[in-house]
N, C-alpha and C positions, 0 to 999 in steps of 0.2 A: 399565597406562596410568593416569595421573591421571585421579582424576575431575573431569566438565565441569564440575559446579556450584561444588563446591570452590576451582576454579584459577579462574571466573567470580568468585565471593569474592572470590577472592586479589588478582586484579585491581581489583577497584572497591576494595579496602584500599588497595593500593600509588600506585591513582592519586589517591584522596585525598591519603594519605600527601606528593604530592609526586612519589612514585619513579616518573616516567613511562617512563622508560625499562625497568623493571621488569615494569610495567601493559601497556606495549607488547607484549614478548615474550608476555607473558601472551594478549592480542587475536589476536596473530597465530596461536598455538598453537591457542585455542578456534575460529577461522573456520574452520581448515585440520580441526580433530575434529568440529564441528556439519557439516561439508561433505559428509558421507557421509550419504544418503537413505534414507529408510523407517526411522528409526532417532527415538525420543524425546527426542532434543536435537536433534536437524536443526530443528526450531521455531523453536531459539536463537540463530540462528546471523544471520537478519536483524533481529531484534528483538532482544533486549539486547546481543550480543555486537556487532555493528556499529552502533551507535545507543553505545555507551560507547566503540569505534573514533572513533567521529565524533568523540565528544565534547572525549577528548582532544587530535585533532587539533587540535580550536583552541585548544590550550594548547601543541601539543609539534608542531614543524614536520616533526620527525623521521616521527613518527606519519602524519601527511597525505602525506609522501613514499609510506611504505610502504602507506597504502591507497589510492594514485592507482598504484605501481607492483603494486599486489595486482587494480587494473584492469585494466591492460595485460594480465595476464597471462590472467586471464582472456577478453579480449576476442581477444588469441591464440588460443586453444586452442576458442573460439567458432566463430570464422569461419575456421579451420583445420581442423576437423574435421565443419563443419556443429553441433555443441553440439546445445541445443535449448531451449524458454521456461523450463526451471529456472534455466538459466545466465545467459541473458540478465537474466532477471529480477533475478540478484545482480548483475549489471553496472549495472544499472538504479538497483537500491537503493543501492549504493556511488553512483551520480551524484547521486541524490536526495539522501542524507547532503551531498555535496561540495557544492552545487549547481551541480551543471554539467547541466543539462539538455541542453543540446543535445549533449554527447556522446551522450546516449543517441538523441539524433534522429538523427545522421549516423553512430551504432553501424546503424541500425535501417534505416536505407537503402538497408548496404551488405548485407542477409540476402537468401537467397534467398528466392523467393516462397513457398515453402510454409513453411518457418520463419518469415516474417514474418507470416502468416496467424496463425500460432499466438501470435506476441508482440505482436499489435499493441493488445489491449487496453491490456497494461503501459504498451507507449509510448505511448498518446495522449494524454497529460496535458506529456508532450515535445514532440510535433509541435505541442501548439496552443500552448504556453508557445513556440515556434520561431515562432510566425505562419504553421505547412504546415497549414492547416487542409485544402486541398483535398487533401492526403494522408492525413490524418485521415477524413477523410470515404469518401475511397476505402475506408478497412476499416472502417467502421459505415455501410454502405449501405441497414441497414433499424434504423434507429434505434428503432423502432415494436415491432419483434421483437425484440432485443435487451432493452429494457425488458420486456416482457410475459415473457419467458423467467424474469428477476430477478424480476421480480415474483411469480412462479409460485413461484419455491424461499424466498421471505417470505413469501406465505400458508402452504407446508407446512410451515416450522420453527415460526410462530408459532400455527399450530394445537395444538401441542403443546405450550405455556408455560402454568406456572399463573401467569396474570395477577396474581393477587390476591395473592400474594408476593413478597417483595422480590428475590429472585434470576427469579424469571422477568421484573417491570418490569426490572429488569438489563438482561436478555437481548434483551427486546422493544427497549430504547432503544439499544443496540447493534446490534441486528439495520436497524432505524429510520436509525442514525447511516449504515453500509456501505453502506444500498438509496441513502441520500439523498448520498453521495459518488459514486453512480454518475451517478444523476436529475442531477446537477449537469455532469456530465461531459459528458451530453448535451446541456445545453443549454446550455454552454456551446459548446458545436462547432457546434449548428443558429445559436446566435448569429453564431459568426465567419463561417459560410458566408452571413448574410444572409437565414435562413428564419426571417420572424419570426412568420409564421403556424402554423410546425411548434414554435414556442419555445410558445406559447402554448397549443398542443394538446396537447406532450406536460406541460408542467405539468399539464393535466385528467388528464391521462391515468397519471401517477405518482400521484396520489390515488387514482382508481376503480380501478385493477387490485387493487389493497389489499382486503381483503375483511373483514377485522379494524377492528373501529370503532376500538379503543384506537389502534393503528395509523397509520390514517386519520385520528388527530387530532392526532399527534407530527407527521407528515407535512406536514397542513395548518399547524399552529403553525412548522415548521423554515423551509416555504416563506415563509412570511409573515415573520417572524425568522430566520436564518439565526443556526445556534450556539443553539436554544434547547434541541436534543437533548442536547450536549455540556456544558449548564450543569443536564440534569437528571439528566444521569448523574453528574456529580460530587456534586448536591446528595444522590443519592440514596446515593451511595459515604460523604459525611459523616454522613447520618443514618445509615447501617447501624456504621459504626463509633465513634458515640457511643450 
C-alpha cells in the first residue's frame, strides 16, 4: 500500500501544480486510508487531508461534488447503522469545511437520544449558528460542571510544563487557546438563552478554576482581547524560528 505521507506529498504537489483532478484522486484515496482507527495517520485524516479537500474544492467544483457526495454517504451508513461520535464527527467536519452548518443541526436531530448525548458537544456550535439555542441548552444543562470538569484536565496538563521554555509557553498558549474556544462556547449559549447573570458568572468563573497564575493571565488578557492567545502563539512560533 502507498504510503500516507508520500501520496499526502504528492497531492499538495499536483494541486499546486494545477493537476486537480490528480490531487483529487489523491484526497479521496488518503480519507478512505486515514479512516481506519487507533492507527498513527488516523490524526490525518480531519486535519490536513480534508482541510486540502476543502481547499481544492474552491478551486475545482468536481472536488466539492465529491466531498458533499463523500457526506452523503457517510451520513447513510450513520443513521443506518446507529454509527457513533467518530462518525458523526467527520460528518461534522466535512460541514464545517463546506459551510453548511445546518446540515449538521438537522444531521443531529435526526440521532437517537443516546447517540445524541454522546455528539452533542460537536454540534453545539451548529445548533447555536441554527438560532436552536434551546436545543443547545437542553444538552449543557449544567454549564457550571461542564466548565469546572475542562478546567480540571488545564490545571493537570499544565502542572506538568516547563513554563520557562519555549516549547512548554507553546503548549500553555495552546492549551489556553482550546480551554478558551470552549469558555466561549458557553457563553456564548448562556447569551442566546438570555442568562446574563450566568454570562457574567461564568466569565469569573473561567478565571478562578485556573490555578496556574501564567494561565490565569493569558486567560484574563484573551477575555479582555479576544485573539490575544493566537497572536502570541504565532509571535512566539516567529521568534523560535528566527
Amino acid at each position: 500500500m502507498d504510503n500516507v505521507h508520500e501520496v499526502l506529498e504528492r497531492a499538495w504537489g499536483a494541486h499546486s501544480a494545477g493537476e486537480f483532478d490528480a490531487a483529487l484522486k489523491d484526497y479521496v484515496w488518503l480519507f478512505d486510508a486515514t479512516s481506519v482507527r487507533d492507527t498513527e495517520v488516523a490524526p490525518l485524516r480531519l486535519s490536513y487531508v480534508l482541510s486540502a479537500w476543502a481547499k481544492l474544492a474552491e478551486e475545482h467544483l468536481p472536488a466539492r461534488q465529491a466531498l458533499v457526495a463523500l457526506r452523503q454517504r457517510l451520513t447513510e451508513r450513520l443513521l443506518a447503522d446507529g454509527g457513533d461520535a467518530i462518525l458523526f464527527n467527520d460528518i461534522r467536519s466535512i460541514n464545517d469545511k463546506l459551510g453548511d452548518l445546518q446540515n449538521t443541526w438537522l444531521l443531529f436531530k435526526q440521532l437517537p437520544p443516546a447517540l445524541a448525548a454522546e455528539c452533542a458537544n460537536s454540534a453545539l456550535p451548529s445548533m447555536m449558528a441554527c438560532g436552536d439555542y434551546a436545543l443547545a441548552r437542553g444538552h449543557l444543562p449544567e454549564p457550571e460542571k461542564h466548565l469546572a470538569a475542562y478546567a480540571g484536565e488545564v490545571n493537570a496538563h499544565v502542572a506538568g510544563l516547563a513554563l520557562l521554555t519555549n516549547e512548554g509557553m507553546s503548549d500553555l498558549l495552546a492549551t489556553v487557546y482550546n480551554y478558551m474556544t470552549e469558555v466561549r462556547l458557553i457563553l456564548e449559549l448562556l447569551a442566546g438563552c438570555g442568562e446574563a447573570d450566568a454570562v457574567e458568572a461564568t466569565r469569573r468563573q473561567a478565571v478562578s478554576l485556573i490555578a496556574s497564575p501564567e494561565a490565569r493571565a493569558c486567560i484574563e488578557a484573551e477575555l479582555a482581547a479576544p485573539g490575544t492567545t493566537l497572536d502570541a502563539m504565532v509571535e512566539l512560533q516567529n521568534s523560535t524560528v528566527a
